[in-house]
N, C-alpha and C positions, 0 to 999 in steps of 0.2 A: 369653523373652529378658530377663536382667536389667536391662541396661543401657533397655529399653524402659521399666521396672518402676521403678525407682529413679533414671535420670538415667547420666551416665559416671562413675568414679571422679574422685576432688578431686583426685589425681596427675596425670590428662589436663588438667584444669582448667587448675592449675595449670602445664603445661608449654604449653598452648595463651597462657597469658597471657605467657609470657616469649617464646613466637613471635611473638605480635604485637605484640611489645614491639621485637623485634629488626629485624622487616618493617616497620615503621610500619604494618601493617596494621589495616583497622577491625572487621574479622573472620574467624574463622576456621572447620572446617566437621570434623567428624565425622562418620565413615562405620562401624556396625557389620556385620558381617553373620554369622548365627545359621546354619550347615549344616544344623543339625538341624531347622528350622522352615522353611529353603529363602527367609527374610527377610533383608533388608536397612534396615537403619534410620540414618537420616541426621540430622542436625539440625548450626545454627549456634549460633556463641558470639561474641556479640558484645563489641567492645574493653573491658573494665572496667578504667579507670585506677587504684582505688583497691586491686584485686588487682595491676596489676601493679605501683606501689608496695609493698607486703606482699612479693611475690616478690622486688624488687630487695633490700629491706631483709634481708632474712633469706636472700640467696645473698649479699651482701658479707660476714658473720657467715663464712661459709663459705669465703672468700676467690675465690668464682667469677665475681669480676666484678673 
Protein backbone atom coordinates (compact mmCIF):
# COMPACT_ATOMS: atom_id res chain seq x y z
CA UNK A 1 0.00 0.00 0.00
CA UNK A 2 1.51 3.31 -0.79
CA UNK A 3 0.11 5.59 1.23
CA UNK A 4 1.51 2.95 4.16
CA UNK A 5 5.14 3.49 2.15
CA UNK A 6 5.36 6.96 1.76
CA UNK A 7 2.81 8.95 3.98
CA UNK A 8 -0.83 10.55 2.25
CA UNK A 9 -0.52 12.81 -0.53
CA UNK A 10 0.44 16.77 0.50
CA UNK A 11 -3.11 17.51 -1.31
CA UNK A 12 -5.05 15.49 1.72
CA UNK A 13 -2.46 17.37 3.93
CA UNK A 14 -3.12 20.23 2.90
CA UNK A 15 -7.14 20.03 2.63
CA UNK A 16 -7.02 18.39 6.25
CA UNK A 17 -5.23 21.64 7.43
CA UNK A 18 -8.03 24.02 6.05
CA UNK A 19 -10.69 21.51 7.99
CA UNK A 20 -9.22 22.09 10.94
CA UNK A 21 -8.98 25.46 10.37
CA UNK A 22 -12.63 25.77 9.64
CA UNK A 23 -13.59 23.12 12.78
CA UNK A 24 -11.36 24.77 15.35
CA UNK A 25 -10.41 21.47 15.47
CA UNK A 26 -6.96 20.03 17.17
CA UNK A 27 -6.95 17.18 14.85
CA UNK A 28 -7.95 15.23 12.34
CA UNK A 29 -7.81 11.52 11.19
CA UNK A 30 -7.20 9.39 7.95
CA UNK A 31 -8.50 6.28 7.02
CA UNK A 32 -6.87 4.21 3.99
CA UNK A 33 -8.12 1.03 2.91
CA UNK A 34 -6.13 -1.22 0.33
CA UNK A 35 -8.86 -4.25 -1.27
CA UNK A 36 -6.27 -5.81 -2.71
CA UNK A 37 -4.18 -6.47 0.56
CA UNK A 38 -7.74 -6.79 2.58
CA UNK A 39 -5.81 -3.68 4.91
CA UNK A 40 -6.83 -0.78 6.51
CA UNK A 41 -4.55 1.91 7.51
CA UNK A 42 -5.44 4.75 9.70
CA UNK A 43 -3.32 7.53 11.31
CA UNK A 44 -3.82 11.24 12.81
CA UNK A 45 -2.83 14.70 11.76
CA UNK A 46 -2.37 16.89 14.18
CA UNK A 47 -3.41 20.90 14.08
CA UNK A 48 -0.23 22.60 12.43
CA UNK A 49 -0.84 26.31 12.72
CA UNK A 50 1.95 27.38 10.61
CA UNK A 51 0.48 25.03 7.48
CA UNK A 52 -2.64 26.46 8.09
CA UNK A 53 -1.42 29.92 7.73
CA UNK A 54 0.56 28.99 4.20
CA UNK A 55 -3.05 27.52 3.31
CA UNK A 56 -4.95 30.77 4.23
CA UNK A 57 -2.26 32.82 2.53
CA UNK A 58 -2.19 31.23 -0.89
CA UNK A 59 -6.28 30.43 -1.10
CA UNK A 60 -6.78 34.44 -0.63
CA UNK A 61 -4.31 34.73 -3.82
CA UNK A 62 -7.09 32.69 -5.32
CA UNK A 63 -9.80 34.55 -4.09
CA UNK A 64 -11.37 31.57 -1.85
CA UNK A 65 -11.65 33.03 1.28
Amino acid sequence: MEVKKHGTQDAYLLQMAHYLHLRKAEYGAFCFFSAELAELHHFDVERDEDLIKQVIEVSMLFGNW
